[in-house]
C-alpha positions, 0 to 999 in steps of 0.5 A, a space after each residue: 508514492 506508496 499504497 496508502 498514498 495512492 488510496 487516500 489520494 484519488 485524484 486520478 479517479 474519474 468524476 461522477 457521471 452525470 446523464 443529461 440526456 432527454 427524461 425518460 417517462 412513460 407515455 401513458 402516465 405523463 401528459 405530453 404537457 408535463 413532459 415538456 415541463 420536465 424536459 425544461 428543468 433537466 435543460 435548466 439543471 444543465 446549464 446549472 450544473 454547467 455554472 457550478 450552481 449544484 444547489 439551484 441544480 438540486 432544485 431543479 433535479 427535485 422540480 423534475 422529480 416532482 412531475 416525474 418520479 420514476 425517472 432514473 437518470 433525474 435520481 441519478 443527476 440529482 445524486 451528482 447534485 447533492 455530492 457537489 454538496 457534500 451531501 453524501 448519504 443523501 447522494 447515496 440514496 438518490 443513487 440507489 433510488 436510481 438503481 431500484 427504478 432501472 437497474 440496467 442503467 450503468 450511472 447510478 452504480 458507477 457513482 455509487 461504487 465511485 463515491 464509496 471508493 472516495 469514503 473508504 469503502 472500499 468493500 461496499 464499493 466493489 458490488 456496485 462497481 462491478 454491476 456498472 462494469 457488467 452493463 458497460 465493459 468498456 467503462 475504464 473509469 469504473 474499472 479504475 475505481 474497481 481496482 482501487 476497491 479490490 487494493 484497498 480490501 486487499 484483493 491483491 490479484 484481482 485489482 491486478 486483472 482489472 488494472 492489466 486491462 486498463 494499461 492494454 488500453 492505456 499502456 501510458 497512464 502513469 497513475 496506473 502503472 504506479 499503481 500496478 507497481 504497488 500491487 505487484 509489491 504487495 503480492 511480492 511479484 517484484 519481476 512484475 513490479 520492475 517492468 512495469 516500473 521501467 515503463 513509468 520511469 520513462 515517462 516525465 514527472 518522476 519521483 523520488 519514490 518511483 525510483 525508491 520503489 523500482 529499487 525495492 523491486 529490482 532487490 526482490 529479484 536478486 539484483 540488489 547492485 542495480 537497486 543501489 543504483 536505482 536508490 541512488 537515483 532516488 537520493 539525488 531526487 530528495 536527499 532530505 528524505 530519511 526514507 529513501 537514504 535508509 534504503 541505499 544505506 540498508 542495501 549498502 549493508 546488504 552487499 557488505 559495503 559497509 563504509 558506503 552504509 555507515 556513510 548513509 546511515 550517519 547521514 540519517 542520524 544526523 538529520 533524525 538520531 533517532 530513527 530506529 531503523 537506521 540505529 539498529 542497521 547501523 548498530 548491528 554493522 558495528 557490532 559485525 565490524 566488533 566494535 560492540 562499544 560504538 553498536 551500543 547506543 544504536 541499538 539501545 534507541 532500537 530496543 526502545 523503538 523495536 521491543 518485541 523483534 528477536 533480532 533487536 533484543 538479540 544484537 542488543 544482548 550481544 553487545 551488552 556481553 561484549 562490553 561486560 555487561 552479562 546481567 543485562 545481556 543475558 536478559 535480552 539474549 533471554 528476551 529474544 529467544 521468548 520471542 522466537 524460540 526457533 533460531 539456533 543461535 539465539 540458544 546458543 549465544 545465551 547458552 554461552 552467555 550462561 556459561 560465563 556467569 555460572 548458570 551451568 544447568 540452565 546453560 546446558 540446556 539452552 545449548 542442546 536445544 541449540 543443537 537441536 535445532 542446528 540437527 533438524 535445520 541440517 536434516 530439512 537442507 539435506 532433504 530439500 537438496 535430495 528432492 532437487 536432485 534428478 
């Protein structure tokens, strides 16, 4: 599941908290009749609530209300009411009418921040959540909507705090360790991100997914052959998925196992000829191999899908001079470098390029800046190995 899976599916959250506990009025304002009176609707709204009937327990949360109106856990009951509803806003404002009679009552902000994480709201939600957490330290599920908040606005690094100190609790919870992983993915702590993954694939109902991501991690840390073995795992799980079969190919690629990754990929474009990322991957292992005439037409649907990536309009510009086609390579070789006018090659193959169709000046040109640029790469390598040195 990947991170915008995990925020749009809250389904681990917690539910909202309702206090059914005794009515807490003042002595001196309500008559011992009148408390026994609202002691009665907050049993009756229990026994509601307990049958499902939200809109009878709205009733009976506004009869309490009606006798006493100061009483915050009543405002914050009738808020879980009117949300069983889908009466958000008006559960909202019962909350916040909660909070404003007793601010030192833990509720009110939890359903708050709660409800505001289940809207998206993910940078309102974090203030209330937080208020909730500083009343009630021990609130894991307010710590859980917490770090989904500071994720969804992302805070990165903090979510991961506040999810550290639920896993120390609850070191097998798996949507948590599922959602640390895509915390550290995010802050490319991909060390991180592979232990805590290692926990969760010990634990039942593992997804193709999880080993998708556990091989992502493991190839952010140098050790891509593990990661191949991790895809792999994830391919064998949903060999449908166009996804997760473009990744072992891309890391076959990556370890110059060119026949595993053009199997791969193959295998992509087979179930979707048009994917870009699989055209342009498998183009550019064609035009490495120097059979620029099958890289064509990969690249051409990756040009389509990808116009304003240096390597795409690059590969493409390259192929196209091979095959004879120097007007069009030129163009896209020219394409590139306006894109991205920092890499050496880029200038060099156009000024080549240049060369061959009789564009001497300009071709000059786009070749000093190409050793220009090789020079002043030189000079930064040189001078970062001369820093490293004791």
């Amino acid at each position: 599941m990947n991170l915008h899976a995990l925020l749009v599916n809250k389904k681990w959250l917690p539910g909202l908290l309702v206090l059914l506990s005794m009515p807490v009025t003042s002595g001196a304002q309500t008559s011992p009749a009148k408390l026994e009176q609202v002691r009665a609707y907050y049993e009756s709204a229990g026994r509601l609530e307990k049958e499902g009937k939200w809109s009878e327990a709205e009733q009976a949360w506004r009869a309490a209300l009606g006798l006493a109106n100061d009483d915050a856990r009543a405002w914050t009951n009738l808020g879980v009411a009117l949300s069983r509803q889908n009466k958000v806003n008006e559960a909202i404002e019962a909350w916040r009418k909660a909070i404003s009679l007793d601010p030192k009552l833990p509720g009110p902000y939890f359903n708050l921040g709660l409800t505001l994480v289940r809207k998206n709201d993910f940078a309102d939600a974090i203030t209330p959540l937080r208020q909730a957490l500083a009343i009630e330290p021990a609130n894991d599920g307010a710590r859980r909507a917490l770090a989904l908040a500071l994720i969804g606005t992302e805070r990165f690094q903090e979510a991961s705090r506040e999810i550290a100190q639920l896993l120390f609790r609850l070191p097998q919870d798996a949507p948590l360790l599922e959602l640390a992983a895509q915390s550290f993915l995010r802050q490319r702590r991909y060390a991180e991100a592979a232990t805590v993954l290692e926990r969760r694939l010990r634990l039942p109902n593992v997804k193709s997914s999880l080993w998708s991501e556990y091989g992502d991690a493991l190839d952010g840390t140098g050790r891509t052959p593990e990661a191949v073995a991790a895809y792999g795992k994830a391919v064998e799980l949903d060999p449908e998925s166009t996804l997760t079969r473009y990744g072992l190919g891309y890391l076959y690629w990556k370890l110059y196992q060119y026949d595993d990754a053009e199997r791969e990929l193959l295998e992509v474009l087979r179930r979707d000829a048009k994917d870009p990322r699989a055209s342009f991957t498998l183009g550019d292992l064609y035009l490495t191999k120097g059979d620029a005439q099958r890289a064509l037409p990969h690249l051409e649907i990756a040009r389509e899908a990808y116009p304003n990536e240096f390597d795409t309009r690059f590969a493409l510009g390259r192929a196209l001079l091979l095959t004879g086609n120097i007007e069009r390579g030129i163009e896209e070789l020219r394409a590139a470098v306006k894109l991205d006018d920092t890499i050496a090659d880029g200038h060099f193959q156009l000024g080549r390029a240049l060369m061959k169709a009789g564009q001497t000046l300009e071709a000059k040109a786009e070749l000093q800046k190409a050793q220009e640029l090789h020079d002043k790469q030189r000079k930064n390598e040189s001078e970062r190995f001369r820093k490293k040195l004791p």
